[in-house]
TILUMRO-95457 format. One record per residue: x, y, z of N, C-alpha, C in turn; residue in one letter; residue number from 1. Coordinates in steps of 0.001 Angstrom, whole numbers. Example, Ala and Ser with C-alpha at 12.3 -4.5 7.8 and 13.67 -1.06 7.14 Angstrom:
    n.c1    n.c2    n.c3   ca.c1   ca.c2   ca.c3    c.c1    c.c2    c.c3 rest  nr
   13190   -5690    7800   12300   -4500    7800   13200   -3300    7800    A   1
   12850   -2250    7080   13670   -1060    7140   12900      30    7870    S   2
//
This chain:
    n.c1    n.c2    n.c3   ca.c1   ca.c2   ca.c3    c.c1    c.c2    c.c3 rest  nr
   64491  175308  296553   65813  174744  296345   66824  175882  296248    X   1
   67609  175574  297023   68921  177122  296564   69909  176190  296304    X   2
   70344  177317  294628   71713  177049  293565   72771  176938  294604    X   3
   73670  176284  294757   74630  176976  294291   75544  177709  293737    X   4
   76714  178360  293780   76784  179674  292960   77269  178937  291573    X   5
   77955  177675  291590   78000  176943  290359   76989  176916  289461    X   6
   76204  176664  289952   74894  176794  289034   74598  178147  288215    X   7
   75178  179086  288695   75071  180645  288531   75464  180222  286916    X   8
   76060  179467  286551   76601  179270  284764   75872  179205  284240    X   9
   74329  178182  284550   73245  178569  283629   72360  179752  283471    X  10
   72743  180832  283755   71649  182043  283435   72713  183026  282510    X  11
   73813  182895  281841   74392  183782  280889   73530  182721  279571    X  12
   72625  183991  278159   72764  183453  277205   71090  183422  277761    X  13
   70404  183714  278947   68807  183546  279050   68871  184993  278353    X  14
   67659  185575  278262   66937  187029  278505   65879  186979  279305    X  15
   65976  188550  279725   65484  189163  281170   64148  189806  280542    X  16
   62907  189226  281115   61574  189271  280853   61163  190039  282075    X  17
   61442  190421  283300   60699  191075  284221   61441  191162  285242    X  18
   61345  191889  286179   62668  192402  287760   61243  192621  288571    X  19
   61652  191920  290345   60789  192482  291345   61584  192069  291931    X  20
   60979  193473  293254   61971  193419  294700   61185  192955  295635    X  21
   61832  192494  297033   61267  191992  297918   61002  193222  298981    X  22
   60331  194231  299689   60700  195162  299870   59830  195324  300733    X  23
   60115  196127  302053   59655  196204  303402   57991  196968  303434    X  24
   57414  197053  303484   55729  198195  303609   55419  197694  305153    X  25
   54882  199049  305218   54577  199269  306361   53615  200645  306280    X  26
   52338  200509  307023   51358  201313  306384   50883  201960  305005    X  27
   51139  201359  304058   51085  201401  302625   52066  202058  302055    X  28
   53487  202118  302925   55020  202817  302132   55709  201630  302086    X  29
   56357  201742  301172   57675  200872  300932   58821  201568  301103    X  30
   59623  200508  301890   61379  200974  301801   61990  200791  300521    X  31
   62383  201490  299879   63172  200944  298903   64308  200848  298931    X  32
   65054  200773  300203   66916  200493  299535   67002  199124  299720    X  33
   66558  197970  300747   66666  196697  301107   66216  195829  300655    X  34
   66349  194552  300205   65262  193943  299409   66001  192655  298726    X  35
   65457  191535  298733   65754  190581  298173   65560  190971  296470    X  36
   66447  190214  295613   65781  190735  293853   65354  189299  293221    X  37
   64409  189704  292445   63988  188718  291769   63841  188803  290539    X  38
   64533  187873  289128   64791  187862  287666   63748  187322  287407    X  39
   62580  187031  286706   61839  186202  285413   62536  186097  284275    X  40
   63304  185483  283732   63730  184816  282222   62626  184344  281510    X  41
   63465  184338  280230   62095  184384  279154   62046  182760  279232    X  42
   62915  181770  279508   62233  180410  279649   61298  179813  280716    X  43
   61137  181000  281062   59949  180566  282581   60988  180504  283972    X  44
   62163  180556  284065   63020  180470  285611   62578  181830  286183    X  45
   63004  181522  287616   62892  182692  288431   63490  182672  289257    X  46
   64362  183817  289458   65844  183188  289865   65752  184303  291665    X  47
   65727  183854  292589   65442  184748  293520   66903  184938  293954    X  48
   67192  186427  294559   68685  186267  295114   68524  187225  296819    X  49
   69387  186743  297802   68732  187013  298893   69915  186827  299899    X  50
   69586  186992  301178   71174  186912  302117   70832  185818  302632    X  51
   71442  184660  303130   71198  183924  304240   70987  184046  305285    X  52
   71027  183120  306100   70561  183086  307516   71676  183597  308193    X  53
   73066  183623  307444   74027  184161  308393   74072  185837  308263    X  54
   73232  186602  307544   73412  187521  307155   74217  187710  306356    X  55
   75493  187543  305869   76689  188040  305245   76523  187310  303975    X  56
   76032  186272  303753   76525  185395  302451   75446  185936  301305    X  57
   75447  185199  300262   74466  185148  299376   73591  183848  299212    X  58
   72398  183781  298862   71356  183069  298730   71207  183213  297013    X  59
   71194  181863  296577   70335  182002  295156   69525  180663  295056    X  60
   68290  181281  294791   67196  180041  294760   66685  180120  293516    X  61
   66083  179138  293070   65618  178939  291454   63864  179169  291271    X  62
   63287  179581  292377   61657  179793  292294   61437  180942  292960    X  63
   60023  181069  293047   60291  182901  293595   60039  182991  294904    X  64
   60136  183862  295494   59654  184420  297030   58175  183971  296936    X  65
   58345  183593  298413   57131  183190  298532   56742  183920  299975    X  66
   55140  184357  300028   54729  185404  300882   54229  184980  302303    X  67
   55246  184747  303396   54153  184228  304664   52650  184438  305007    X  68
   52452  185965  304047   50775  186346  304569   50122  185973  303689    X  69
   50332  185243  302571   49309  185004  301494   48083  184701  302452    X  70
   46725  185356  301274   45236  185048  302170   44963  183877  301746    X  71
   44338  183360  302606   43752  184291  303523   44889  184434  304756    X  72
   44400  185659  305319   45056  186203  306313   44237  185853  307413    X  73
   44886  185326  308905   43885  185300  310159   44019  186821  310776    X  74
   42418  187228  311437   43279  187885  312259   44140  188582  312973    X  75
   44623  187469  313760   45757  187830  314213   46944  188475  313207    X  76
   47197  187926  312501   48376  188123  311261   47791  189194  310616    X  77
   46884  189706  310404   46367  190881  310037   46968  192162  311058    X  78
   46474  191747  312112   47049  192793  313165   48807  192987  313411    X  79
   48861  192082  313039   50221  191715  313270   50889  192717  311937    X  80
   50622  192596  311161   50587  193586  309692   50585  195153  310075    X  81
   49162  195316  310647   49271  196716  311297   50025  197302  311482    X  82
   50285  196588  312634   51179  197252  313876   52601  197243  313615    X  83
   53286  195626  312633   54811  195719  312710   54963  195858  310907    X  84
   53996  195694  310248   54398  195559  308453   54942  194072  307595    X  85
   55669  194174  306916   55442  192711  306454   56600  193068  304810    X  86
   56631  192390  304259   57571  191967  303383   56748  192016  302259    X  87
   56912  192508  301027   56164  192243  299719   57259  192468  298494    X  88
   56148  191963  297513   56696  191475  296325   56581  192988  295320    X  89
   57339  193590  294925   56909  194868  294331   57479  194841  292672    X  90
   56607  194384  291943   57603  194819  290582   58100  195981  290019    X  91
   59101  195630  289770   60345  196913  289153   60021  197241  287904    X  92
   59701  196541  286671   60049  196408  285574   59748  197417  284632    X  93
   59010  198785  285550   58570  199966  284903   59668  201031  285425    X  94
   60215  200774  286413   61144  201639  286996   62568  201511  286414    X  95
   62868  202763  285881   63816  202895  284469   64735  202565  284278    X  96
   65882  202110  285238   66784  201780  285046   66822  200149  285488    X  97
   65271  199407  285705   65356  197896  285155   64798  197701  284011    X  98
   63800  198661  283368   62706  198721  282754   64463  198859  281795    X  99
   65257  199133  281687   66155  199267  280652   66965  197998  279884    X 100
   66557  197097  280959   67362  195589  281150   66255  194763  280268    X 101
   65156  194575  280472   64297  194050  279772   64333  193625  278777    X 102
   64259  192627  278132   64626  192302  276732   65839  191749  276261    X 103
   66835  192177  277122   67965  192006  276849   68383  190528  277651    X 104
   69607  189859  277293   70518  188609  277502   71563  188965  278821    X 105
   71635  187834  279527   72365  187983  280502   73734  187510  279772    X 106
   74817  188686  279757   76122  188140  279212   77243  187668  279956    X 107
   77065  187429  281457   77939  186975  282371   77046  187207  283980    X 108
   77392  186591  285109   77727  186483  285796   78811  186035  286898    X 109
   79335  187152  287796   80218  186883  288825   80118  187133  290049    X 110
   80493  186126  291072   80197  186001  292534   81192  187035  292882    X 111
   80006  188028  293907   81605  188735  294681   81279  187824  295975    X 112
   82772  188201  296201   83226  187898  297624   83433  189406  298700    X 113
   83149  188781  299915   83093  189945  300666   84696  189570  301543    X 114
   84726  190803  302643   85652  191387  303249   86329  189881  304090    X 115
   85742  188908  304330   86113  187663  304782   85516  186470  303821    X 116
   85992  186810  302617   86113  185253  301894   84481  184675  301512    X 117
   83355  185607  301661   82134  184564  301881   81578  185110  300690    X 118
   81159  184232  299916   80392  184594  298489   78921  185441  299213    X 119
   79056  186975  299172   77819  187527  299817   77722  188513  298464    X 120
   77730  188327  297305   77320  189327  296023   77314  188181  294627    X 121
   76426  189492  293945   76765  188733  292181   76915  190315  291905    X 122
   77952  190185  290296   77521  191050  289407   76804  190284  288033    X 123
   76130  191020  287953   75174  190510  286306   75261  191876  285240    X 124
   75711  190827  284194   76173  192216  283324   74507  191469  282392    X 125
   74076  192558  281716   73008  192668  281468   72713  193182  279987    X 126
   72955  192813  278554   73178  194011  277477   74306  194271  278142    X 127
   74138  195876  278016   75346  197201  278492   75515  197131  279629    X 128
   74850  196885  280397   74683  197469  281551   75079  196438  283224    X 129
   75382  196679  283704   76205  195686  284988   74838  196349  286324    X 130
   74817  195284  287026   73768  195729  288404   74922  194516  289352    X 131
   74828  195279  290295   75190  194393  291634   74302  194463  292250    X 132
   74462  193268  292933   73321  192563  294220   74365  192220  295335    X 133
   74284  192591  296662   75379  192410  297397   74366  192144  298568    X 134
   74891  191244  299447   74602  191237  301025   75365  191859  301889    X 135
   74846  192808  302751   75763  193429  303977   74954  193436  305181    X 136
   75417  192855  306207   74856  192900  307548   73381  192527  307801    X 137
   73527  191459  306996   71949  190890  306948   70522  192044  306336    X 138
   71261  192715  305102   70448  193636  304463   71318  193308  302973    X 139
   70618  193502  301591   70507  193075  300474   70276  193991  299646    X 140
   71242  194701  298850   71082  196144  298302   71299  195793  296708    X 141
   70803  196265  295680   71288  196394  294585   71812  197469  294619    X 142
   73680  197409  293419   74159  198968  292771   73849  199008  291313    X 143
   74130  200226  291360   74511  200442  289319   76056  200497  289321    X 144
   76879  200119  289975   78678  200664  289969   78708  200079  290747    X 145
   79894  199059  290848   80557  198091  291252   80612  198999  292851    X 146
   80111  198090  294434   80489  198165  295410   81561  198242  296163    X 147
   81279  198918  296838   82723  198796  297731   83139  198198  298628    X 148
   84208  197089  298828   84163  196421  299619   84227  194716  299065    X 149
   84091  194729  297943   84119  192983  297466   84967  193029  296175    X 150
   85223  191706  296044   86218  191532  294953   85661  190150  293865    X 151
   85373  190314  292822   85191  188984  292256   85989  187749  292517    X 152
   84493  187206  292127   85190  185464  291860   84717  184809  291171    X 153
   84354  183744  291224   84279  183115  290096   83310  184110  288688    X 154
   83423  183843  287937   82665  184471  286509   82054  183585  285803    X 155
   81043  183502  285111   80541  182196  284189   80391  183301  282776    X 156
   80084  182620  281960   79810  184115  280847   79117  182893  280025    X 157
   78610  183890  278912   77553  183048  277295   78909  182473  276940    X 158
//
């Protein structure tokens, strides 16, 4: 099911139990700048955030990524792995500057808007600390410092 960004009002006032990225491997490396993100809250949600099909916008769905290769694997799709790589689920939650978020309450969220009007970001202020999630050109980056290039909009807060 994907939120709408209205919906984005119910996650100020959760706390943040765990962070994973969606993130490219290919012969046992991962890319790390691209990547869909994914929240666990301590009430059991899992809040996936991701670009659409148009590339530019934002995606927010309420369950998690789910893996085309789950096994069993045929085969073919094995080879297919080989040769082109595949998409995985990598948790963050040891890597320090999410591993910092942990524990802590989401105290707002706000939709950015991009360079033509299209809700393609959030900021999530976190405790202290603010992360952006932005879509650009059909690629999905988190910042630590507000991006360049979008402007808020709507805000929900606790």
């Amino acid at each position: 099911m994907v939120l709408p960004p209205a919906k984005l009002k119910l996650l100020p006032g959760r706390r943040l139990r765990a962070v994973a990225r969606i993130l490219f491997e290919h012969g046992g490396k991962f890319e790390s700048g691209d990547g869909p993100l994914e929240l666990y809250l301590d009430d059991g949600t899992v809040v996936l955030f991701d670009g659409s099909a148009d590339g530019e916008s934002l995606r927010v769905q309420d369950s998690p990524w789910v893996d085309p290769f789950e096994p069993p694997i045929s085969d073919e799709n094995r080879l297919y792995i080989e040769q082109s790589g595949k998409w995985s689920r990598v948790e963050q939650s040891m890597v320090p500057m999410f591993a910092s978020l942990l524990g802590e309450v989401i105290c707002s969220v706000t939709v950015l808007k991009n360079e033509f009007g299209r809700d393609a970001g959030i900021q999530i202020s976190i405790g202290e600390t603010n992360l952006w999630f932005v879509v650009v050109g059909d690629e999905c980056y988190v910042h630590w410092g507000a991006p360049v290039g979008f402007v808020q909009g709507a805000t929900y807060e606790q």
